[in-house]
C-alpha positions in Angstrom: -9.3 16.7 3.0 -12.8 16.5 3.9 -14.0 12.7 3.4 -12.0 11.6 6.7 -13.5 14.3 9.0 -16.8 12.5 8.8 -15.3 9.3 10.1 -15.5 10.2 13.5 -12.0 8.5 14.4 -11.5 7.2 18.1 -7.8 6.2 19.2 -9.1 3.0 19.5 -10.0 2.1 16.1 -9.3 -0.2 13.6 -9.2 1.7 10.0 -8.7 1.1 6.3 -8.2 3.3 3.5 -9.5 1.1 0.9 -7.5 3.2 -2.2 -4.8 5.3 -0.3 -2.4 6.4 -2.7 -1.1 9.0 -2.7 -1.1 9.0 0.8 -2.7 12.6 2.0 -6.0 10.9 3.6 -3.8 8.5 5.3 -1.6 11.1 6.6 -4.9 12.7 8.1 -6.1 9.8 9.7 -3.0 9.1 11.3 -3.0 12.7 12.5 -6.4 11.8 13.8 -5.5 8.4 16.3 -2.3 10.1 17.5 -3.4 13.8 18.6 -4.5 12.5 21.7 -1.6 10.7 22.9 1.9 12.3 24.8 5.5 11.4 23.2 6.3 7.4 23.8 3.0 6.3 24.0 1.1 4.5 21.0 -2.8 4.9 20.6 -4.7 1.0 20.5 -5.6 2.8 16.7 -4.5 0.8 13.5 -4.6 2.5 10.0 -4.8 -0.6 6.9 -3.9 1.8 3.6 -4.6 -0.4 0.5 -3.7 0.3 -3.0 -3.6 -1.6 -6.1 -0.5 -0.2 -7.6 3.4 -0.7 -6.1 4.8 2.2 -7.2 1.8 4.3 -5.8 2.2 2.3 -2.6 5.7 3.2 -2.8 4.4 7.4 -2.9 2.0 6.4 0.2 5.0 5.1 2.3 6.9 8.3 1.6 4.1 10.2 2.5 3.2 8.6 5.8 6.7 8.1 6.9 6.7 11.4 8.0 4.0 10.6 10.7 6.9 8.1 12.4 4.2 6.0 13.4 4.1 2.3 14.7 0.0 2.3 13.9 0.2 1.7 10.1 0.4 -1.2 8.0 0.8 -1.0 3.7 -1.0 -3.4 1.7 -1.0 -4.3 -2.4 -4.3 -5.3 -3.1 -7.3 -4.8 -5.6 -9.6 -3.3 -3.2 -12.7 -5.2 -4.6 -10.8 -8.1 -3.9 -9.7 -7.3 -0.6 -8.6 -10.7 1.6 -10.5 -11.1 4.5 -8.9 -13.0 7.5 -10.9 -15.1 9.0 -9.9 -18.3 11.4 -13.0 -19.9 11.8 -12.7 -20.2 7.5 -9.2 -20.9 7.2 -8.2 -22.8 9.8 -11.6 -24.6 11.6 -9.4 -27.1 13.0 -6.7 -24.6 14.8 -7.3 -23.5 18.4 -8.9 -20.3 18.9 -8.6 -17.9 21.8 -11.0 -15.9 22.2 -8.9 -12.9 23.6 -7.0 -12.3 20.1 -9.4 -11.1 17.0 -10.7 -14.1 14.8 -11.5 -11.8 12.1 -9.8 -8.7 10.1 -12.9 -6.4 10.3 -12.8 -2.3 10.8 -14.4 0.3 13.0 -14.0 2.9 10.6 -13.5 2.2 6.1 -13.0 5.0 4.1 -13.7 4.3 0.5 -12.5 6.9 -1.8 -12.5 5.2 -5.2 -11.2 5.8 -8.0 -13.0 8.6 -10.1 -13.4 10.0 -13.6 -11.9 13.3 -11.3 -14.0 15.5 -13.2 -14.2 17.9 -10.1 -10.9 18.9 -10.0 -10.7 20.7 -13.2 -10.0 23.5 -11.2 -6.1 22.5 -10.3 -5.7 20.2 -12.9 -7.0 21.9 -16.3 -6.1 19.3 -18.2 -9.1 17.3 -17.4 -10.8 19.5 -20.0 -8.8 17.4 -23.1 -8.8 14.0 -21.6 -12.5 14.0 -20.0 -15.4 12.0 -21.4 -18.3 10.3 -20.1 -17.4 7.3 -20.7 -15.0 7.6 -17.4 -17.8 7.7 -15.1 -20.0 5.3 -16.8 -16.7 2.6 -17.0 -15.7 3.1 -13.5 -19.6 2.4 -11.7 -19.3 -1.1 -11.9 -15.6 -1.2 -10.3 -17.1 1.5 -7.7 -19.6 -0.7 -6.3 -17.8 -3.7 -6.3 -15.1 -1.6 -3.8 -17.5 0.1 -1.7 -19.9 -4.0 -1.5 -16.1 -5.2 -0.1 -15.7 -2.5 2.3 -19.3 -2.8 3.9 -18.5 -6.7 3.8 -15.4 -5.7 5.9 -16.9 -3.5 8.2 -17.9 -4.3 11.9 -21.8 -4.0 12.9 -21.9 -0.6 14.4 -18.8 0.6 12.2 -19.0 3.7 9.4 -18.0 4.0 6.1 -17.7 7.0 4.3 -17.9 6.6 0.5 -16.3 9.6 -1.3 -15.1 11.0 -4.6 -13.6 14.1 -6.8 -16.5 13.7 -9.3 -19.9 15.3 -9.4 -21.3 12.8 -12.1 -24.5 10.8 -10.2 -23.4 7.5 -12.1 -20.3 7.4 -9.9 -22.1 9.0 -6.6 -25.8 8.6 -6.0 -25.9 5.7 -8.1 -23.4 3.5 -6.1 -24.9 4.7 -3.2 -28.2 3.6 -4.2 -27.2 0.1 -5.2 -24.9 -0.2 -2.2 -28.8 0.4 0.0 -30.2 -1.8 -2.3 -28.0 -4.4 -2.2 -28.0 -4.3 1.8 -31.3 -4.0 2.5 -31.9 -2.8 6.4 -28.3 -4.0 7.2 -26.6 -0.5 5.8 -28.3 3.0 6.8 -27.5 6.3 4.9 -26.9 8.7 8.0 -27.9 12.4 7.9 -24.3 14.3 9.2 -26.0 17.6 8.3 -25.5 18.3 11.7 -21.7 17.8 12.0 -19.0 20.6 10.7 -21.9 23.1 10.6 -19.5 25.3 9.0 -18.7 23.8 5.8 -21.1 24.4 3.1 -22.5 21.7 1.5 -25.7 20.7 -1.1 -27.9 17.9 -0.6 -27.9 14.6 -2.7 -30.0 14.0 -5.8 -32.9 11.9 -6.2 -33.1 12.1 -10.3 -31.0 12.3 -12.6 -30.3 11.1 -16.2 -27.6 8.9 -17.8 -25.3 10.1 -20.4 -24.1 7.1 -23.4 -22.1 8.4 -26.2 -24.6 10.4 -28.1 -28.1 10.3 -26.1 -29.9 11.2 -22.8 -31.1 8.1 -21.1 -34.0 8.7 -18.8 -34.1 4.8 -17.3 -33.1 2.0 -18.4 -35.6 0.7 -21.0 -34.1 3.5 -23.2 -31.0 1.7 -23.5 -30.2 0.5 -27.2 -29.7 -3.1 -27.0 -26.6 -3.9 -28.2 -25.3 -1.0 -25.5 -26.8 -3.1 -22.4 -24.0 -4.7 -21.0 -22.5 -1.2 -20.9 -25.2 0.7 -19.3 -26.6 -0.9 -16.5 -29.7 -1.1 -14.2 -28.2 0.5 -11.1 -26.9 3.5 -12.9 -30.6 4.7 -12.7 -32.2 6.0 -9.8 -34.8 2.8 -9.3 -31.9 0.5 -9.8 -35.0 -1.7 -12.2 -34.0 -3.7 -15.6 -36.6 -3.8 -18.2 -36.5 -7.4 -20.0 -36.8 -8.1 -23.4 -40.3 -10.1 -24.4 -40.1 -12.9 -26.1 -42.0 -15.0 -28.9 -42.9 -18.5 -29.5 -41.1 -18.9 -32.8 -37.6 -17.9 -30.9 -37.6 -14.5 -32.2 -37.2 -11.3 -30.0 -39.0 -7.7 -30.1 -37.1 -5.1 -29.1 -37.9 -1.6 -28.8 -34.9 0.5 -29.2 -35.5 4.2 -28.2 -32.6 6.1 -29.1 -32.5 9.5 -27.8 -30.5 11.8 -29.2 -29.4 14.8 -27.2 -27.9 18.7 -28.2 -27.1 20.8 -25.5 -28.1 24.3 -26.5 -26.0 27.5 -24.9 -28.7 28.1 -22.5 -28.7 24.6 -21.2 -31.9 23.5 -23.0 -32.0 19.8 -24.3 -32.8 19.3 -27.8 -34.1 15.5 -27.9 -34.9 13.1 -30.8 -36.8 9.9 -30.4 -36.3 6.7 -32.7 -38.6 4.0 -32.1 -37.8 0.7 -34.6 -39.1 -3.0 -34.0 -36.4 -5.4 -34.9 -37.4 -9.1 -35.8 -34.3 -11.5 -34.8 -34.2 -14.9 -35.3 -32.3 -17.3 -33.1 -31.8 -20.1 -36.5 -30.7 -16.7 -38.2 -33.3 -18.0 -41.1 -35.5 -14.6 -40.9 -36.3 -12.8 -44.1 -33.2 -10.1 -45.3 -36.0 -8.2 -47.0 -38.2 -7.6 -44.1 -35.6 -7.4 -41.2 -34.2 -3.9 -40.1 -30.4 -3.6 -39.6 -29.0 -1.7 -37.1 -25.3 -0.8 -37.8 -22.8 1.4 -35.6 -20.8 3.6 -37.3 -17.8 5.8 -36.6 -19.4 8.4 -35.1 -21.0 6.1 -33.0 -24.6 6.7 -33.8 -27.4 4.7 -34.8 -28.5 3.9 -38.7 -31.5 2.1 -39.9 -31.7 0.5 -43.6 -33.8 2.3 -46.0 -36.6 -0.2 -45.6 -37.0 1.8 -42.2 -40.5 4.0 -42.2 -40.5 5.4 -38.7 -40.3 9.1 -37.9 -38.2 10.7 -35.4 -40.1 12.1 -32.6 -39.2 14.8 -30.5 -40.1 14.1 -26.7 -39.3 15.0 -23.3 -37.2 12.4 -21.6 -39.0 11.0 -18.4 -36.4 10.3 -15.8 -36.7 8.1 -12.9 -37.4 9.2 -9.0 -35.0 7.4 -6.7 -37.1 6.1 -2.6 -33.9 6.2 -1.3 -32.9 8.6 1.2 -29.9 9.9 -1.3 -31.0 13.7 -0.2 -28.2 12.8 2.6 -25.5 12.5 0.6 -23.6 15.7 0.5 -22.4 17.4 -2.7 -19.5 19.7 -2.2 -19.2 22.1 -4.7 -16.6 24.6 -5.7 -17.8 27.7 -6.3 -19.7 27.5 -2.7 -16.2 28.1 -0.7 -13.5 28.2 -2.8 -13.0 24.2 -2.3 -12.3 21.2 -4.4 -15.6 18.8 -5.9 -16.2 16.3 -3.3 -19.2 13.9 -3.4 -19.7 12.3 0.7 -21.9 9.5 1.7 -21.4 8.3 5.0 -23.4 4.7 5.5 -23.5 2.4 8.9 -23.9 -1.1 9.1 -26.6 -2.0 11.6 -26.2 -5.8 11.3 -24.4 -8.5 9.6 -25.3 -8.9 5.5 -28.1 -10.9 5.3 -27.2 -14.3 3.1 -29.2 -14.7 -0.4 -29.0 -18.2 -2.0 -30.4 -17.3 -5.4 -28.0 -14.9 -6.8 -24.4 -15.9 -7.2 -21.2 -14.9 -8.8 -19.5 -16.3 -11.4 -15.8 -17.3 -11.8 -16.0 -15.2 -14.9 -17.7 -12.2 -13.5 -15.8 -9.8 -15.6 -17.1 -11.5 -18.9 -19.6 -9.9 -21.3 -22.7 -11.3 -21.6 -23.2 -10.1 -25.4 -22.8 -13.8 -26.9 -25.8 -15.6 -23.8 -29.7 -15.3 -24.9 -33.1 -15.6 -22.8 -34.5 -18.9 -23.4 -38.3 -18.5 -24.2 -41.1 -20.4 -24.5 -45.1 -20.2 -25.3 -44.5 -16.7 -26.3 -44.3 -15.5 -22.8 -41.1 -14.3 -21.3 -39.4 -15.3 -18.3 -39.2 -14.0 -14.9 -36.5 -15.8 -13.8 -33.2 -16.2 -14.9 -30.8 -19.3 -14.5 -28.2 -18.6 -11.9 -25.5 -19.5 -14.6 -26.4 -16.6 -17.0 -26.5 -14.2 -14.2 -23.1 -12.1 -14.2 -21.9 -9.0 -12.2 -22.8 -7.0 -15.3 -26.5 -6.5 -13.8 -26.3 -7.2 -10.1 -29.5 -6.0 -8.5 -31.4 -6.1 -11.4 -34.3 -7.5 -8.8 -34.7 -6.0 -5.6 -35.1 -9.2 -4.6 -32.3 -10.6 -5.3 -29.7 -8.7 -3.8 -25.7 -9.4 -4.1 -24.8 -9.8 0.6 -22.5 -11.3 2.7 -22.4 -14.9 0.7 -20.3 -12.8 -2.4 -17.7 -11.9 -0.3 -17.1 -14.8 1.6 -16.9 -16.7 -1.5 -14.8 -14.1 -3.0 -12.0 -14.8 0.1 -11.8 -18.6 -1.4 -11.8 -17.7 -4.7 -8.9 -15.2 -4.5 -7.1 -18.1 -1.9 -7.8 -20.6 -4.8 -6.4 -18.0 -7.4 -3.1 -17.1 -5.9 -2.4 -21.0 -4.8 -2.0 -21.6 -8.4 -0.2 -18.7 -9.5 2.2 -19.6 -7.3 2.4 -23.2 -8.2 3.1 -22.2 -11.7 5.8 -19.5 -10.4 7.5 -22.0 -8.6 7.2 -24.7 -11.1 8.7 -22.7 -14.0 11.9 -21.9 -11.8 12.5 -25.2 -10.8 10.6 -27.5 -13.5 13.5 -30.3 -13.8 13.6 -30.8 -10.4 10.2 -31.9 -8.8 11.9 -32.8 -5.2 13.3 -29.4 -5.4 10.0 -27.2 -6.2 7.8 -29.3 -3.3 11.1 -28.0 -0.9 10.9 -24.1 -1.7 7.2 -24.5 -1.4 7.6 -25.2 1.6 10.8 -22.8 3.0 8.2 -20.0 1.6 5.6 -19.9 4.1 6.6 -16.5 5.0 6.9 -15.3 1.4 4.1 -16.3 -0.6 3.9 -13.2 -2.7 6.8 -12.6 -5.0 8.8 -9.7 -5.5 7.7 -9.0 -1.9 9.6 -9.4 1.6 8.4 -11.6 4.4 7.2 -10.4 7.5 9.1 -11.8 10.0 9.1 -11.3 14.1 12.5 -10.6 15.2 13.3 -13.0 18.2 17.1 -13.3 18.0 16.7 -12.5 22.4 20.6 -11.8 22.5 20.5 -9.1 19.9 17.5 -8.0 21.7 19.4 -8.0 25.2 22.5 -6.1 24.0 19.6 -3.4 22.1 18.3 -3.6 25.6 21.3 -3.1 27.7 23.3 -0.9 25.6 20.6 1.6 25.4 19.2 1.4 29.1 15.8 1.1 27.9 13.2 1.1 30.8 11.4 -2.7 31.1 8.2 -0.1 30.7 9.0 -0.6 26.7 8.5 -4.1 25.8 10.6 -4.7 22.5 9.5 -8.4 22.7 6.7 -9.5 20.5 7.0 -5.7 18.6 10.1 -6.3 16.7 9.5 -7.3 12.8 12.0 -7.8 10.1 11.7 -8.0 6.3 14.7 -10.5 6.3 14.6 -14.3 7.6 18.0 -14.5 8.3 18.4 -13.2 11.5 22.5 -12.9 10.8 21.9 -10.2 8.2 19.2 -8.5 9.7 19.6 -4.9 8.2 16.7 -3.0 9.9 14.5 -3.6 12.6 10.8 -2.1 12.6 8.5 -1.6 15.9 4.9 -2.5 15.6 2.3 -1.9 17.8 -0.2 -3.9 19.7 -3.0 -3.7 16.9 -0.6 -4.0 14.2 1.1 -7.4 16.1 -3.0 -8.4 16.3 -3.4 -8.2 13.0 0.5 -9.8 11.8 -0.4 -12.8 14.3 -3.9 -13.8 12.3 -2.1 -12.8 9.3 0.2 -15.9 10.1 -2.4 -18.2 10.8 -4.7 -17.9 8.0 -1.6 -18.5 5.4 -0.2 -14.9 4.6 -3.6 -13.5 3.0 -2.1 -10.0 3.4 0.5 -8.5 1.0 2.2 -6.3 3.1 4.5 -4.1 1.4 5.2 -1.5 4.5 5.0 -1.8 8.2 5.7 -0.4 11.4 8.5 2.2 12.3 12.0 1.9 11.9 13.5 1.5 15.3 17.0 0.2 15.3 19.5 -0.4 12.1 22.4 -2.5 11.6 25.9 -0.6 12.0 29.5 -1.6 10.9 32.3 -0.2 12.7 36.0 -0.8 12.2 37.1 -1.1 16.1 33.8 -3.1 17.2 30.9 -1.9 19.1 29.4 -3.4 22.4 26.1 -3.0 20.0 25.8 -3.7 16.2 22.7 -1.5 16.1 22.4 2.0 15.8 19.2 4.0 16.5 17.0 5.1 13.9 16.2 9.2 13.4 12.3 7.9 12.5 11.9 5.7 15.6 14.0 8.1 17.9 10.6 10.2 19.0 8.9 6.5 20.2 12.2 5.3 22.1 12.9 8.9 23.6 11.4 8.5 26.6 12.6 4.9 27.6 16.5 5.6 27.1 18.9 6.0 29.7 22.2 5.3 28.6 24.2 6.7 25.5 22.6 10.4 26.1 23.5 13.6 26.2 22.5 17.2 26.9 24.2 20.0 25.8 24.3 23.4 26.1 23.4 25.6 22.5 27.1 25.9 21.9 28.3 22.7 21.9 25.4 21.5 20.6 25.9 24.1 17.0 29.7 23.3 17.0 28.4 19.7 16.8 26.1 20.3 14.0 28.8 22.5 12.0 32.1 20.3 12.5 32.3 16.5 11.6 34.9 15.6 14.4 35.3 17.6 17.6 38.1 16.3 20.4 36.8 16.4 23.9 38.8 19.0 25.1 37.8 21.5 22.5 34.0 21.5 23.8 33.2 24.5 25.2 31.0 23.0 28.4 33.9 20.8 30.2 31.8 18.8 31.7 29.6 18.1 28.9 33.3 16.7 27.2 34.0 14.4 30.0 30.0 12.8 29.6 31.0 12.1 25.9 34.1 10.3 26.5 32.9 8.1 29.4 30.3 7.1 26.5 30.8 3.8 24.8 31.5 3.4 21.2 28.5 4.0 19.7 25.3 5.2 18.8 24.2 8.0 20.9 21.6 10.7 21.4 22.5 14.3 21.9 19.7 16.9 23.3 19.5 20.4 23.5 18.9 21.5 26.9 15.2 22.6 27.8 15.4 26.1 27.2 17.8 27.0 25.0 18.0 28.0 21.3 20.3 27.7 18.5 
């Protein structure tokens, strides 16, 4: 995949894959913080893979678990919504020191969000039934909202790489564009022309029109008015709103130009113009006889009464010129090499958002607007807009007033706020009669605040971890304390035991302190697992095949070489007697063994 490679991954970095299902980027950037480290050793790297749907996160854990990898931690979040961890915000009164992170933030985010996928027609042909453009048009506002999170999660210095399968500009350029827009000299578009010279690649557009049921839209005063809260500002290339003038007696003129698009065989555009002035009155007292009506009909199109006298004009549609530097952006398209569709942005952040009081988000940012009216007066209309009608619909409809760093800190308390009191009314409706009971199970589930999910807990039982220790012969070089994580708080039925590493512990620790903001449905790597035996063992764990690679290295009791033979006789033959081993010796170093787990090697140099 190519969206990773442009990452620039160090084996020091903190990374999240904002919408990681079904797992193959993840994979990649895995491959990428452990191909410079030898068997045993863990990279500082972290990977955070995010996606909003369990059963796809359960597809992403069987695709990474392949990797056998310590580095990697699973999350079920919306990305747009994406819980940032922050001490000084959660707990102000706690102790903090300054050698452990006091913040969740990234070195590297790659933000591949979800797409009308109309670039991969190619192996999946049955995008050509299901397509329409109202995919790409629906999914713009979701698209920046993801890829505003993941700048707000992103260190100064980091990279993000925004990416999809589509090659519609509503989904690419135009995110971008509101994303630099939105940032202002915080976020820089780089130029990575330079970097994999080999793959072939075509700049980033600078105009482009927008597509709405039946018409080209050239900017977005040529959006009907009713179709507004569908079509917004920053699917244009200037980003710019036009607003509707206003007169004294409460009444609104609106010019409607509805252009009406056929694309001919040879790609010409056949284009109809329909200018009509509508007279509306806010008392709803205006004159039937002399007021237009505009009705929508099946086929989605426009009618005007019979009273209507205008003509249909056909015009040229004048499409905006984007400032931005979007000719960086890189379009990669099929035909060039044989490939997939990818659209590539890759953006740094040069300094912290910069903090805007005037524009804020609403609790109901997800609302329509269709039922809220400019208030006019003295027949002029009004530059400004009260901060309680402004809604995510048009975010950056002035340049000046720019969605930053205040929206997603707010959004961390609102989501905080949110889930408390989901979980209050979980909790209430199983234990309702009993008040004295629900405040007790509120508070034995500190470690398991989101439901239907297992708790993260450190594994500290230090006599299982002694006989682990001693039974094994694991070198003091491999420090199990402070690593070991279970899904279980009972320590006495402790079914499997997972190894995390330094980064991931980090992360686990601030996790803890700012009240389980993460919902962590996979973790670590499976080091040790529980095992019943009949006569007793010295050790009631067993090693695990995934963690075996990890804990190689650092064992010195319970292993075995043996010689090709032996080794295919025990591959072939469920029970072998000592004696009946081919290599004697080999037979008397399996019976001094103790009853057990233990690890059988081929010897260097020999094949099966």
């Amino acid at each position: 995949m190519v969206p990773p490679l442009f990452l620039n991954v160090q084996p020091d970095h903190h990374i999240l894959d904002m919408c990681a299902a079904p797992g193959s980027k993840t994979f990649q950037l895995l491959e990428m913080i452990h191909q410079s480290t030898k068997p045993g050793v863990l990279p500082t790297a972290m990977v955070v893979a995010n996606d909003v749907d369990v059963q796809r996160c359960n597809l992403l854990i069987h695709q990474t678990k392949r990797m056998c990898t310590a580095n990697l931690l699973v999350t079920n979040h919306e990305a747009q919504n994406f819980p940032g961890c922050s001490l000084a915000k959660f707990c102000p009164e706690a102790y903090i020191d300054e050698s452990k992170p006091q913040r969740l933030e990234f070195d590297r985010i790659l933000c591949d969000v979800p797409c009308s996928g109309d670039g991969t027609v190619r192996k999946a042909p049955d995008m050509w039934r299901t397509w329409n453009i109202g995919m790409g048009n629906g999914l713009h506002r979701l698209q920046v909202e993801i890829a505003m999170r993941g700048i707000a999660l992103l260190k100064v210095g980091g990279r993000m790489v925004y990416s999809t399968c589509s090659m519609n500009p509503v989904e690419n350029e135009a995110v971008v564009g509101e994303i630099l827009r939105r940032c202002g000299d915080s976020v820089e578009l780089l130029d990575v022309s330079n970097e994999l010279p080999e793959l072939i690649r075509r700049p980033g557009l600078s105009t482009w029109k927008v597509r709405d049921r039946a018409s080209w839209l050239g900017s977005h005063k040529d959006v009907l008015h009713y179709r507004k809260n569908a079509i917004l500002p920053s699917m244009f290339p200037s980003g710019k709103a036009t607003t509707d003038s206003c007169t004294a007696g409460g009444s609104v003129e609106v010019n409607i130009d509805a252009v009406d698009a056929d694309m001919s065989e040879s790609g010409g555009i056949v284009e109809g113009k329909q200018e009509t002035k509508i007279a509306t009155d806010d008392s709803n007292n205006g004159d039937n006889g002399k007021t237009e009506e505009i009705e929508q009909d099946e086929s989605e199109s426009v009618k005007v009464s019979r009273g209507s006298n205008e003509k249909t004009d056909s015009t040229s549609i004048v499409t905006e010129h984007s400032n931005l530097p979007l000719h960086r952006c890189m379009r990669i398209i099929p035909h060039d090499q044989n490939s997939g569709a990818f659209f590539i942005a890759v953006l740094q952040k040069l300094s912290p958002l910069n903090e805007s009081p005037v524009v804020e988000v609403m609790k109901g940012e997800h609302s329509t607007s269709k039922d809220k009216a400019l208030k006019c007066s003295n027949g002029q209309g009004s530059d400004k807009v009260p901060a309680e009608e402004i809604s995510v619909q048009q975010p950056g409809v002035d340049d000046s007033h720019v969605l930053v760093e205040q929206q997603n800190r707010d959004m961390d308390a609102e989501i905080s706020k949110d889930r408390s009191s989901e979980e209050a009314k979980v909790i209430a409706g199983e234990v309702q009669n009993d008040q004295a009971t629900r405040r007790d199970k509120r508070k034995t589930q500190n470690q398991g605040r989101w439901r239907g999910v297992d708790p993260v807990i450190f594994f500290k039982d230090e006599a299982t971890i002694r006989s682990i220790v001693s039974f094994y012969g694991i070198k003091d070089s491999f420090t199990l304390e402070g690593h070991l994580v279970t899904r279980n708080p009972d320590t006495n039925h402790v079914k499997r035991i997972y190894y995390v590493s330094k980064s991931v512990t980090e992360v686990l620790d601030l996790n803890v302190k700012v009240g389980e903001r993460l919902k962590i449905t996979s973790l670590g790597l499976k080091i040790f697992e529980r095992q019943s035996s009949k006569e007793g063992s010295p050790c009631t764990f067993r090693l695990s095949s995934e963690g075996l690679p990890l804990l190689l290295p650092y064992i010195t009791k319970q292993i075995l070489y043996a010689s090709a033979i032996d080794f295919q006789h025990l591959l072939q033959y469920r029970i072998i007697k000592f004696p009946d081993f081919v290599d004697a010796k080999f037979g008397e170093q399996a019976s001094a063994l103790l009853q057990g787990c233990c690890v059988v090697i081929l010897r260097e140099g020999m094949r099966i």
